[in-house]
C-alpha positions as CSV (number, residue, x, y, z in Angstrom):
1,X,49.7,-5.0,-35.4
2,X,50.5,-8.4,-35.5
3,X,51.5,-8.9,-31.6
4,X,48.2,-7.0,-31.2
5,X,46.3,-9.5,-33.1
6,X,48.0,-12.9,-31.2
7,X,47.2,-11.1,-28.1
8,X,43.3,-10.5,-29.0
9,X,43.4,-14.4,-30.1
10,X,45.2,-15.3,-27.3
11,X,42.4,-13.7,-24.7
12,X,39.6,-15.0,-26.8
13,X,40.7,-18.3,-26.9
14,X,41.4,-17.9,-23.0
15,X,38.1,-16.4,-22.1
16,X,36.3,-19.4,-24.5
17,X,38.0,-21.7,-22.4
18,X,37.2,-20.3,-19.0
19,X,33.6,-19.5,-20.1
20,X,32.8,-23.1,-21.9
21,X,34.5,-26.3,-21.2
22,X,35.2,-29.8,-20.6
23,X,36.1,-29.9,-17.3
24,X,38.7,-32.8,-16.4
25,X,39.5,-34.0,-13.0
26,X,42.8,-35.2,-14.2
27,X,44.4,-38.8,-13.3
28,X,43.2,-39.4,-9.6
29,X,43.5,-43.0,-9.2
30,X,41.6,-42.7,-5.7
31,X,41.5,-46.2,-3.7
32,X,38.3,-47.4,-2.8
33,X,38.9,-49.0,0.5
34,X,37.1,-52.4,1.3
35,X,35.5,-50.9,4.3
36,X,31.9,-49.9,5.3
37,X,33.1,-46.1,5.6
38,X,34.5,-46.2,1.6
39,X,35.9,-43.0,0.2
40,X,33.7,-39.7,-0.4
41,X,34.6,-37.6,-3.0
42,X,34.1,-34.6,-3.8
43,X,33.7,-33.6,-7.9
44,X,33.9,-29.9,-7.3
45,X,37.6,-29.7,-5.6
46,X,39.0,-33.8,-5.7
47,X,38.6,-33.3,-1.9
48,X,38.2,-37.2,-0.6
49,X,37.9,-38.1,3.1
50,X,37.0,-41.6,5.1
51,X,33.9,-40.0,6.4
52,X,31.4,-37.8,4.8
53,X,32.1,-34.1,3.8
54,X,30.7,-31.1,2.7
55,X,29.8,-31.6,-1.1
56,X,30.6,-34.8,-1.1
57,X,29.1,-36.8,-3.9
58,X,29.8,-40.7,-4.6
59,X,30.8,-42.5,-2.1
60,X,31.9,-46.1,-2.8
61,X,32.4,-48.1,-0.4
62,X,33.4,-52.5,0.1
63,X,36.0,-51.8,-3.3
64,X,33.1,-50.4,-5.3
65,X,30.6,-53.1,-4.7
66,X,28.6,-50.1,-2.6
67,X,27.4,-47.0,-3.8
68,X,25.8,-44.0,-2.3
69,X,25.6,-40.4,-4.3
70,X,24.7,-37.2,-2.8
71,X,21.5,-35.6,-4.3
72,X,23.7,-33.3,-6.1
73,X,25.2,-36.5,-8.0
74,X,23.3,-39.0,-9.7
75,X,24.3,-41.3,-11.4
76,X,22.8,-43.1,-14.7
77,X,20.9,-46.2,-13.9
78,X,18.9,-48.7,-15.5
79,X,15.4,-47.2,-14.2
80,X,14.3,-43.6,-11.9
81,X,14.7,-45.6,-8.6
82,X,16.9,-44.3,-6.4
83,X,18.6,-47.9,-5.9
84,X,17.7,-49.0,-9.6
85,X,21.3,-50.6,-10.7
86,X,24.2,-48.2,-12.0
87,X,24.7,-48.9,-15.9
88,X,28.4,-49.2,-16.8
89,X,28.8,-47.4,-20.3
90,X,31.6,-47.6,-23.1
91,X,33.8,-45.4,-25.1
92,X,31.6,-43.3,-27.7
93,X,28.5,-43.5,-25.5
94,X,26.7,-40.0,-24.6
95,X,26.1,-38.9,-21.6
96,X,22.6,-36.5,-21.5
97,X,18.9,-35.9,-20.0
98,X,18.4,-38.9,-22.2
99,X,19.2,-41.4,-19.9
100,X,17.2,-42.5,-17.0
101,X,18.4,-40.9,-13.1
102,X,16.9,-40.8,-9.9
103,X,16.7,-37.7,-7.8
104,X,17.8,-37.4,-3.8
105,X,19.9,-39.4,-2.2
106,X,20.7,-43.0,-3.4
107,X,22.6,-45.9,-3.2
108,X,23.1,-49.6,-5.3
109,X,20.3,-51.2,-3.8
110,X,20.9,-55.2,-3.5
111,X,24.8,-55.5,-2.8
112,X,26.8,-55.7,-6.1
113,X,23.2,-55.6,-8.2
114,X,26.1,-53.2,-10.7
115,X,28.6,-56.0,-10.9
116,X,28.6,-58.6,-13.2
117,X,28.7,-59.7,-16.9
118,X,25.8,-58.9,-18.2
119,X,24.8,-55.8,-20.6
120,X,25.6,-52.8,-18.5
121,X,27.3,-54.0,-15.6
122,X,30.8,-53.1,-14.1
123,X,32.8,-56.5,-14.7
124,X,35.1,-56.7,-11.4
125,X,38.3,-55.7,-11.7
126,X,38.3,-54.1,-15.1
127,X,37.7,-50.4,-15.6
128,X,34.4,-49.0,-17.0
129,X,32.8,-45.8,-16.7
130,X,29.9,-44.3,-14.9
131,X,27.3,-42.0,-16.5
132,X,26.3,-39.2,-14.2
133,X,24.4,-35.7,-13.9
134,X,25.9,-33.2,-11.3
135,X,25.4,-29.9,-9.5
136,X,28.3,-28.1,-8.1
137,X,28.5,-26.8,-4.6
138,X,27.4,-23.4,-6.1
139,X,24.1,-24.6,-7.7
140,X,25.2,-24.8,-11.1
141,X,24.2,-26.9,-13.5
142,X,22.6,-29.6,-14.3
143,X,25.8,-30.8,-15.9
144,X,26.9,-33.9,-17.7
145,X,30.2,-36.5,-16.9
146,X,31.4,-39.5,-16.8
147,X,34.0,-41.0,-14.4
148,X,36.5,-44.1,-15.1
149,X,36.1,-46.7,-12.2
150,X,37.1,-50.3,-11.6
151,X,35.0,-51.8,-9.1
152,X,35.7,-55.0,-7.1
153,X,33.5,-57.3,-5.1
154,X,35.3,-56.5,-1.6
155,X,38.5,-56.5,-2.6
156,X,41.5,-54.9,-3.1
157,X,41.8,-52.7,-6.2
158,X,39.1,-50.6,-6.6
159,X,39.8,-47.1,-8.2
160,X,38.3,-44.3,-9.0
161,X,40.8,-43.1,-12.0
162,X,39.3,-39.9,-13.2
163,X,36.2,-38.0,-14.2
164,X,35.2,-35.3,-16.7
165,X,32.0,-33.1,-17.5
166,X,30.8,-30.6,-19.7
167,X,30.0,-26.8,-17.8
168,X,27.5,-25.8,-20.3
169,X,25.0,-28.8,-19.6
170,X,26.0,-29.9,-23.1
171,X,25.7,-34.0,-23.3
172,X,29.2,-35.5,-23.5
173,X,30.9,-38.7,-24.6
174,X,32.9,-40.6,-22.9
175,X,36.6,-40.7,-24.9
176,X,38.3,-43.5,-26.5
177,X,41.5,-42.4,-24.3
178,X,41.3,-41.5,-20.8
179,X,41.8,-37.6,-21.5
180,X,38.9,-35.8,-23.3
181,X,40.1,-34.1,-26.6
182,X,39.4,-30.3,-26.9
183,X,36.6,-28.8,-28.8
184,X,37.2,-28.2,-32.6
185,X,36.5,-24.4,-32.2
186,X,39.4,-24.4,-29.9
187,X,41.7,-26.7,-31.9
188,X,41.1,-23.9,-34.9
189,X,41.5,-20.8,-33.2
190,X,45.1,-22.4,-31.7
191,X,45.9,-23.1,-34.9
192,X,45.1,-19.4,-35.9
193,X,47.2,-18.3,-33.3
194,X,50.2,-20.4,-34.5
195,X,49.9,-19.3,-38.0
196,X,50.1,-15.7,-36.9
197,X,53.0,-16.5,-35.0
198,X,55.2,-18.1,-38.1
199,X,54.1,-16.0,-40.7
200,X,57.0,-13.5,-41.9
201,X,56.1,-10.5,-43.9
202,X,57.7,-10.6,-47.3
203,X,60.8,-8.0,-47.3
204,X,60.8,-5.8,-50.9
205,X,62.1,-7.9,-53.7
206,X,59.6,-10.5,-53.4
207,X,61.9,-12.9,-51.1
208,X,60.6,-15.0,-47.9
209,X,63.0,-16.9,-46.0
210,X,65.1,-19.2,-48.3
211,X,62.7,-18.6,-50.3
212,X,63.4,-16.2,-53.9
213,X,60.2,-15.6,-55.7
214,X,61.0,-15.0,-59.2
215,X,58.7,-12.2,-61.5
216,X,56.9,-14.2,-64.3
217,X,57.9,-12.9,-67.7
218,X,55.3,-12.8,-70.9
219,X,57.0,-14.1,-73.9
C-alpha cells in the first residue's frame, strides 16, 4: 500500500510538472559578438546561429547595444513602439500583460537608446534582465519570462546568461538568484512524498526505531 501511494504521488507530482511549469533555459552564457550579424537565439530549443534561423527570437547584435526580436518575442519596453527603448528590470519585478510591448518585428531604435544610467536602462557591462512575452514555435502561449543579459556598448563581453518563463501564461518574477525556485504546491507534495518514504510502521509492543513507547499508568 505504501509503495502504491509514493508511486501515485510520485506520477502526480510528475504530470504537475510536465503540465504547469517554470520553464528554465538553464546557465547559457551565450556571447554576443560585436558584429553586425550578432547572435540569434532561439527560446524554444537554445539553438543560436550567426545568421538568422527558424524560430529565432532576439537577436543582439554590436555586444548588446543592438536589438531585433522576432514577432514571436517581444520584449518589455518603455512605450507600444516597436523601437520604443527595452526597460531593464530588477529582482522581485513581475513580468505580465501589465507592462507595455509592441507587436511584429522590432528592434532598439536609436543605437544604445537601452544603455545607460538612468531608470530602466541596461548599465554596460553589468548584468540586468529583460522583460519579455513569447510564443513558441508551436503557437503556444502568450507566455511570460525574463532573460539575464549584460550588454556592452560594442565591446567585448556581452552575454546572454539565461532565461526563464512561465507555460501557463501566469505573470512571473524575476528571482533574487539566477535559478527560479519551484512552486510551493510542488515543494509540499515532495515533501509528502519524503515523509511516506521515512515513515516506519510501529511493530506490536508499541516500539519505533530506538524508540520504546512506554503505556501510561492511572494511579
Amino acid at each position: 500500500m505504501k509503495r502504491l501511494l509514493t508511486f501515485a504521488l510520485l506520477s502526480f507530482v510528475m504530470g504537475h510538472a510536465a503540465q504547469a511549469a517554470v520553464i528554465y533555459s538553464g546557465l547559457q552564457n551565450l556571447a554576443i559578438p560585436t558584429t553586425f550579424d550578432g547572435v540569434y537565439v532561439n527560446l524554444d530549443n537554445a539553438s543560436t546561429s550567426s545568421s538568422a534561423i527558424t524560430g529565432w527570437d532576439i537577436n543582439p547584435f554590436f555586444g548588446g547595444a543592438g536589438l531585433a526580436n522576432s514577432a514571436a518575442f517581444q520584449p518589455a519596453r518603455t512605450g507600444t513602439g516597436s523601437t520604443d527603448p527595452v526597460v531593464n528590470f530588477s529582482a522581485g519585478d513581475l513580468i505580465s500583460g501589465g507592462l507595455f510591448y509592441a507587436s511584429g518585428f522590432g528592434g532598439s531604435g536609436d543605437p544604445a537608446s537601452h544603455l545607460g544610467t538612468g531608470t530602466g536602462q541596461f548599465a554596460v557591462g553589468q548584468e540586468g534582465y529583460l522583460g519579455f512575452r513569447f510564443t513558441t514555435d508551436a503557437s503556444a502561449g502568450p507566455y511570460y519570462g525574463w532573460m539575464r543579459v549584460i550588454f556592452t556598448n560594442n565591446s567585448a563581453g556581452g552575454l546572454i546568461e539565461d532565461w526563464s518563463y512561465d507555460n501557463t501564461g501566469a505573470p512571473i518574477s524575476i528571482p533574487a538568484s539566477a535559478a527560479p525556485e519551484p512552486g510551493r504546491g510542488l515543494l509540499l507534495l515532495c515533501a509528502g512524498i519524503v515523509v511516506c518514504l521515512r515513515r516506519r510502521r510501529m511493530p506490536a509492543g508499541g516500539e519505533t526505531a530506538g524508540l520504546r513507547v512506554t503505556p501510561s499508568r492511572n494511579f
